[in-house]
C-alpha positions in Angstrom: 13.9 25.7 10.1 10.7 24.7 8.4 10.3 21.1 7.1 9.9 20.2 3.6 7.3 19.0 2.0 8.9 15.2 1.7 9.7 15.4 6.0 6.1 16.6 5.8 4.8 13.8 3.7 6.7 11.2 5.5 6.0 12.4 8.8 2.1 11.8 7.7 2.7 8.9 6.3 4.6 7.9 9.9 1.0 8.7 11.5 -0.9 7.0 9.2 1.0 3.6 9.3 0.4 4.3 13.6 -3.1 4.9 12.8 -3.5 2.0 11.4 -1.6 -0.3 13.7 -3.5 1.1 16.4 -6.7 0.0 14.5 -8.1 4.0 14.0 -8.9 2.3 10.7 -10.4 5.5 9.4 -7.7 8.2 10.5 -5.2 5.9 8.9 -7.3 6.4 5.6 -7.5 10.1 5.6 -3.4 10.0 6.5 -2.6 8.1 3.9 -4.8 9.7 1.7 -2.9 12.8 2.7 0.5 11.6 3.0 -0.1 10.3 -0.7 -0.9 14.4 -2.2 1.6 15.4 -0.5 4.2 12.7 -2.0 2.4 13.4 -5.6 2.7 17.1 -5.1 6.3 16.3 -4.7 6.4 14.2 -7.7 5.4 17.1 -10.0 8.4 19.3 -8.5 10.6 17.2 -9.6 12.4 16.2 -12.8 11.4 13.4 -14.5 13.5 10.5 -14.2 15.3 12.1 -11.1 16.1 8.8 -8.4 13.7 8.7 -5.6 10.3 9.1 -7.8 9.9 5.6 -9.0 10.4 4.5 -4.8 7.9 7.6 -4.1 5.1 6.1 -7.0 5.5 2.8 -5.3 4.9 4.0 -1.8 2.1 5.8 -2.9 0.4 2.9 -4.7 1.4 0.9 -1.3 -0.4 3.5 0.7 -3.4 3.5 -2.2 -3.8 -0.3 -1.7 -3.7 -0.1 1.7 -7.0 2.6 1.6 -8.7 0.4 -0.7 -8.2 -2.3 2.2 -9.4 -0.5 4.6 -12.3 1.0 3.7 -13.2 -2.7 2.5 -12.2 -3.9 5.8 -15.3 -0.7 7.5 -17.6 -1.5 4.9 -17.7 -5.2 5.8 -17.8 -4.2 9.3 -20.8 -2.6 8.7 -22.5 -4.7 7.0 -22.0 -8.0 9.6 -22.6 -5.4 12.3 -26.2 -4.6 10.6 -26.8 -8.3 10.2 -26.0 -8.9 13.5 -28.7 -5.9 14.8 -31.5 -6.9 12.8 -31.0 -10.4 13.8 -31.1 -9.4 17.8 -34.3 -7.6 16.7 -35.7 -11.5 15.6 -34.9 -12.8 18.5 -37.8 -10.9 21.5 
């Protein structure tokens, strides 16, 4: 039996939150980036109002807000890291 779409979205989203943990800061982005389509493209299937899509919106604005940290987290990482080169370069 195949899985559906929402074992397929959680099951990314499972990877994504071990991603993460595991500090692969940047596969954790692209799963939940891809966990979050898959949840959305689940969202249009369904009938408004139906129970379950206002918990599937606010795991997918968790997941958002959790990219948004991330890639804040990597961009500031790079920027120290840069700092911290071109001051090694000072220093001969």
């Amino acid at each position: 039996m195949e899985p559906t779409n929402l074992q397929k979205a959680i099951a990314v989203a499972q990877k994504a939150s071990q991603e993460d943990q595991a500090g692969n800061y940047e596969e954790a982005i692209r799963s939940y980036q891809h966990a979050v389509k898959y949840f959305l493209h689940i969202l249009k299937r369904e009938p408004q109002g139906k129970d379950g899509n206002q918990k599937i919106r606010d795991k997918c604005k968790q997941y958002l807000d959790r990219v948004e940290e991330l890639q804040e987290y990597l961009e500031n990482k790079e920027v120290v890291t840069n700092i911290l080169n071109n001051c090694g370069n000072y220093s001969s």
